[in-house]
C-alpha positions in Angstrom: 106.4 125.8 96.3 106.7 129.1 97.7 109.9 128.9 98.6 110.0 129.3 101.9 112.3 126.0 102.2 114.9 127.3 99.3 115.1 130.3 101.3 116.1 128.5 104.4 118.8 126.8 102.7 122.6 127.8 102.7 124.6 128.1 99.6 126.3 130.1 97.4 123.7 129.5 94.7 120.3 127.9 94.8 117.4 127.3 92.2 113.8 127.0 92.9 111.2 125.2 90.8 107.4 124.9 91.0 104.7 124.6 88.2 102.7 127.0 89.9 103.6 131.4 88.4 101.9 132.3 91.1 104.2 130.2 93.6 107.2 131.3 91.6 107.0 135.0 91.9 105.6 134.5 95.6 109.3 132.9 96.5 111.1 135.3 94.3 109.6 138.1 95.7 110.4 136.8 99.2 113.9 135.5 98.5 116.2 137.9 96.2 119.5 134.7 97.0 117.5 132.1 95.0 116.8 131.9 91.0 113.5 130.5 90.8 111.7 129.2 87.8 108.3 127.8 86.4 109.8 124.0 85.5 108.5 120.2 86.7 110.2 118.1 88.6 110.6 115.6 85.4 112.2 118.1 83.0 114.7 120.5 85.4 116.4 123.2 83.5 119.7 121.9 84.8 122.4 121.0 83.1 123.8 117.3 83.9 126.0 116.7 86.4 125.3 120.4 87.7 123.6 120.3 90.9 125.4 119.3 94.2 122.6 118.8 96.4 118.7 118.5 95.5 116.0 119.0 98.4 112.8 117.1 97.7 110.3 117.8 100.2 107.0 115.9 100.5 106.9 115.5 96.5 107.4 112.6 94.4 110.9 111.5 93.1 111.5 112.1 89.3 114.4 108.9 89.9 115.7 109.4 86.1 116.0 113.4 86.6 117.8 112.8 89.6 120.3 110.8 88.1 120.6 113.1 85.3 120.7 116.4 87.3 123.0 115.5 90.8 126.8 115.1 90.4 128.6 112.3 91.6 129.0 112.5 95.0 126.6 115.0 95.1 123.2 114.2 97.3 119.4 114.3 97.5 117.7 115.7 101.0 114.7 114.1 100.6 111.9 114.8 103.4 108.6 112.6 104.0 105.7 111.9 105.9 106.9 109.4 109.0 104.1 106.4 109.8 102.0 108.6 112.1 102.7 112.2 110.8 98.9 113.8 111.1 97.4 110.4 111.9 94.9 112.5 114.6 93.8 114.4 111.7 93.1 111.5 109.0 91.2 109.4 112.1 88.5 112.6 112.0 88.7 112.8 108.2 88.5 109.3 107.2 86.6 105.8 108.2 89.6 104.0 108.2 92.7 106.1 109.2 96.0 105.0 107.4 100.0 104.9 108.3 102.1 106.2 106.1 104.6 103.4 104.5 107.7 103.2 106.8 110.3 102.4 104.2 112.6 104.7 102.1 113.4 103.2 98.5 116.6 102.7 97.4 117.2 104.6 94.2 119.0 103.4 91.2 122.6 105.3 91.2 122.9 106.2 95.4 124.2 104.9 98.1 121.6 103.3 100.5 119.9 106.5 102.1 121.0 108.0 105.6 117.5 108.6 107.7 116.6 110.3 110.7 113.3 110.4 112.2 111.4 113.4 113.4 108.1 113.1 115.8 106.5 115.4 118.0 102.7 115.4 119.2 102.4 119.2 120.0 98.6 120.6 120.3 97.3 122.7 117.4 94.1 125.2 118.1 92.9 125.4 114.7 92.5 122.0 112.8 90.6 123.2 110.2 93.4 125.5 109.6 96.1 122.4 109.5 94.2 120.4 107.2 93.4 123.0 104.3 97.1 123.4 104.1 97.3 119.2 103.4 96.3 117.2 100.1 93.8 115.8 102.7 91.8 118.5 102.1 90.4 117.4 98.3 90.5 113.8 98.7 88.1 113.9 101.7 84.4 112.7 101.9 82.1 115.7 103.0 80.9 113.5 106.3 85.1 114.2 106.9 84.9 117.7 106.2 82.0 118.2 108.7 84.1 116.4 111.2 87.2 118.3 110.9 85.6 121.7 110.8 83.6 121.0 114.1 87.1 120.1 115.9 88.2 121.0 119.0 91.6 121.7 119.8 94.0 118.7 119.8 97.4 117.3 120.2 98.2 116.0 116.6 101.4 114.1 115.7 104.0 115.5 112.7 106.1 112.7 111.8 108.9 113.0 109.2 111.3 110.9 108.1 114.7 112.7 106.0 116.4 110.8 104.0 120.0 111.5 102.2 120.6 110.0 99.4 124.4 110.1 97.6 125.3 109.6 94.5 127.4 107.1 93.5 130.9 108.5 92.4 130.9 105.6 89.5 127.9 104.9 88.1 
């Protein structure tokens, strides 16, 4: 992404990766501590074996890149949507609002994950704001659209779920 995570992040060195150029030299221009690269999730440009931790935050798990990529002993962060995170949102949006699955996987090569769970309902004044930041935002019908843009100011719920995930030492 735009790094704004990375930055966050403590360590002596840190690498950033998005698909997006323009994302890239948005977080590099913001974050002089972090290298940051154009590269996918399923092809890092990390040697094996070289990273000690890997942050994956609301973005699909490349499982065999992973292995490949985090020492042992060495962990993922990984950060999700919880059961109800934006569920106020997707009830104006959608027909038929859905939960989010409330289950972490178990990944080949890690211990069984460590999880804590994040929720607050706080009240946000501009939802149309909030939802053009979500993936929400091109997978609604326009009837949605119509709904969410005439919103009022509500409470709305942000749900997470973080997940660590540690490599086995001998696998």
């Amino acid at each position: 992404g735009q790094g704004w995570y990375t930055k966050a992040l403590g360590g002596q060195l840190k690498y950033g990766f998005d698909l997006s150029r323009e994302a890239i030299r948005h977080a590099a221009g913001q974050d002089k501590g972090t290298h940051y690269a154009v590269a996918g999730i399923y092809d890092l440009p990390l040697a094996d074996g070289s990273a000690d931790v890997v942050t994956s935050i609301f973005t699909p798990l490349p499982e065999d890149e992973l292995q490949r990529v985090i020492r042992p002993g060495g962990s993922l962060i990984q950060v999700m949507p919880g059961p109800d995170h934006l569920l106020e949102l997707k009830e104006l949006a959608y027909e038929t609002a859905y939960r989010n699955p409330d289950k972490v996987r178990q990944l080949e090569g890690f211990e069984a994950p460590e999880c804590i769970h994040i929720q607050k309902t706080i009240p946000v004044s501009d939802v149309w704001d909030l939802f053009e930041m979500t993936p929400y935002r091109y997978h609604t019908p326009k009837e949605g659209l119509e709904r969410v843009k005439r919103a009022q100011p509500m409470e709305i719920t942000f749900d997470f779920v973080i997940a660590r995930h540690l490599r086995k030492e001998n696998d």
